[in-house]
N, C-alpha and C positions, 0 to 999 in steps of 0.2 A: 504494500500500500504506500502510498504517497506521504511525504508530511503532514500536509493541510489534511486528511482522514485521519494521520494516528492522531493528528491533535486534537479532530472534534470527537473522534472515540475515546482517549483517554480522556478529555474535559480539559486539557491544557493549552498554551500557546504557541506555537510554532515556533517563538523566540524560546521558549522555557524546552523545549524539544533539539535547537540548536544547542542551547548550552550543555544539554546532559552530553551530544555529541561531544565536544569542547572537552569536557568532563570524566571523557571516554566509559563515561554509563551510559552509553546508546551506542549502537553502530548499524550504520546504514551503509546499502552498497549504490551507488554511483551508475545513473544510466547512460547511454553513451553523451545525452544530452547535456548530464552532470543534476538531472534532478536526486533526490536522495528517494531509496525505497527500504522498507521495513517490511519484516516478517508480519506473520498477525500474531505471533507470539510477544510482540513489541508494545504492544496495550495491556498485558500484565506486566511488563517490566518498567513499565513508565508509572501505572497505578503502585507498585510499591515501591520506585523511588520516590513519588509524593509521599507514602507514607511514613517512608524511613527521614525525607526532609521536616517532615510533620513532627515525628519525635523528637526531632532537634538534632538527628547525625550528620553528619557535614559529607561534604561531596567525599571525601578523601576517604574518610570511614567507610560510607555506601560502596568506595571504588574498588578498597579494601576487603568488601565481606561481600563482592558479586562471585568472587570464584566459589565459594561455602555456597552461595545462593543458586548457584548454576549447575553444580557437580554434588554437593552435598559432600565432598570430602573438606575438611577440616584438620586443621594441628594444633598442639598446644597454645599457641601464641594468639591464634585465631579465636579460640575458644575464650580465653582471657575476655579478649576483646567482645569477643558476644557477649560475657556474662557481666562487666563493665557497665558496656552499654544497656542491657537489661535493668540492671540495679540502677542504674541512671533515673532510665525509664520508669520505673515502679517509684523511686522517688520523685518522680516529677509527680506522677499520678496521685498520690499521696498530698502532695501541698495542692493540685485542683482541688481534690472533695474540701481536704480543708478550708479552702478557698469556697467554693460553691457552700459547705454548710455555715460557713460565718454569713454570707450574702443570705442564706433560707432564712436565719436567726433574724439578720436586721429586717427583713419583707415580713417575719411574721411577724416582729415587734412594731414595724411602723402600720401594718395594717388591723392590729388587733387595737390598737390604741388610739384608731380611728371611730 
């Protein structure tokens, strides 16, 4: 498929598509024209690099844990870094709720005392 397709099937931008190129978390192969084409496997790899940009991993990390993500092999040092990034992760998670239930608190205090 074409750029402008994996961009509106994954929900992303074509510039946000060029940089994962950039990034070399994408690759696309080159028509004689020089347009760029992607597999259709290429709209699940675009949907969890948003996800993994979501959690807050930076390009480098992402660039870093495609080959675990591709092949499923793994080594020590890779593993670190997964479970790193997990505990990251679960603490980020942790200060939202806590976040969200101080917000519940003040809604229900400003609305009960209404």
């Amino acid at each position: 498929m074409r750029i402008g397709e994996l961009a509106t099937r994954a929900g992303v931008s074509v510039r946000a598509l060029r940089y994962y190129e950039e990034q070399k978390l994408l690759k696309s192969v080159r028509s004689p024209s020089g347009q760029r084409h992607y597999p259709d496997s290429a709209v699940d790899r675009v949907l969890l690099i948003q996800q993994l940009y979501a959690a807050g991993l930076s390009s480098r990390t992402i660039l870093g844990l495609m080959p675990c993500i591709e092949t499923g092999e793994t080594h020590p040092a890779l593993l670190e870094r997964l479970s790193a990034e997990r505990d990251r992760i679960v603490a980020q998670i942790g200060n939202l709720v806590s976040a969200r239930d101080k917000l519940d608190e003040l809604i229900a205090s400003a609305t009960s005392g209404s």
